[in-house]
N, C-alpha and C positions, 0 to 999 in steps of 0.2 A: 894389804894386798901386795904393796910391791916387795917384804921380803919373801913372797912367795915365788915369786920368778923371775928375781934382782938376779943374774946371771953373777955378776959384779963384786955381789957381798959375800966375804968370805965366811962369813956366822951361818949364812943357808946353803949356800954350794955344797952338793953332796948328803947333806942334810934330812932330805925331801924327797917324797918319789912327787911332789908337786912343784914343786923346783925344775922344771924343766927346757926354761925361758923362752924367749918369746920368737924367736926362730923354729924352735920344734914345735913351739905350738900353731906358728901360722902355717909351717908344712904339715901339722896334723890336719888342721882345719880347710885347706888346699885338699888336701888328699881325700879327704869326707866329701868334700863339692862333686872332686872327680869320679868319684864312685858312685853317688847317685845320678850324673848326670848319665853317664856309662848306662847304667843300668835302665835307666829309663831309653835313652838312645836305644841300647841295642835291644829291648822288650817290643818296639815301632819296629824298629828294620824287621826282628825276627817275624813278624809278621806280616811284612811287605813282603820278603821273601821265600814263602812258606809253599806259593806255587811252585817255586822254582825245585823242589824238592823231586814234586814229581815227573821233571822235566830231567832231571839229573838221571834219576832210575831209568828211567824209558830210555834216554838213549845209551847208557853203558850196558842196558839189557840188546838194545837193536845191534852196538856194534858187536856185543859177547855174539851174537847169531850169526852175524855177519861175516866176521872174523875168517880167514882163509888160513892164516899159517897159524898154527898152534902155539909159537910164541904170542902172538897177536890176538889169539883166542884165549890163550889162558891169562894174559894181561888183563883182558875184558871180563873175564870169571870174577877175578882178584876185586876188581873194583867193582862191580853190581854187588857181589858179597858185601863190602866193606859197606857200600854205601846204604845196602837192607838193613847191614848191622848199626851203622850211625842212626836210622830213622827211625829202628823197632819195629822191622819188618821181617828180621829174619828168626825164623822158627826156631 
């Protein structure tokens, strides 16, 4: 086992695509952690915040209606768009 990822030994270095020693492999192993923990974290949040979806639409829809100057209104267009299209609302 250790000429397998003896950074050190000139007989396996380069050798190996298992040769990869023990630095790349605790940053592989690190990087695995962080990905399932990510994933599980943001699978909770995405569902804590899943109301807030419809809170988002409603009021870029209230201010698009609102809107007085056309700048301001077509601003408010742009984003209720965007935001139908981020959620799978828009036809």
């Amino acid at each position: 086992m250790k000429n397998l990822i003896d950074p050190k030994n000139p007989h396996t270095v380069g050798k190996s695509a298992w040769n990869l020693g023990n630095h790349v492999l605790v940053i592989m192993f690190i990087a695995a952690i962080v990905f399932v923990v990510y994933e599980l974290l943001m699978t909770e949040l995405s569902k804590i915040f899943e109301p807030s979806k419809e809170r988002l639409i409603n009021n870029a829809r209230t201010m698009m209606l609102t809107a007085q100057d056309p700048w301001f209104k077509s601003y408010w267009e742009k984003v209720y768009q965007h935001l139908l299209k981020v959620y799978g609302r828009l036809n």
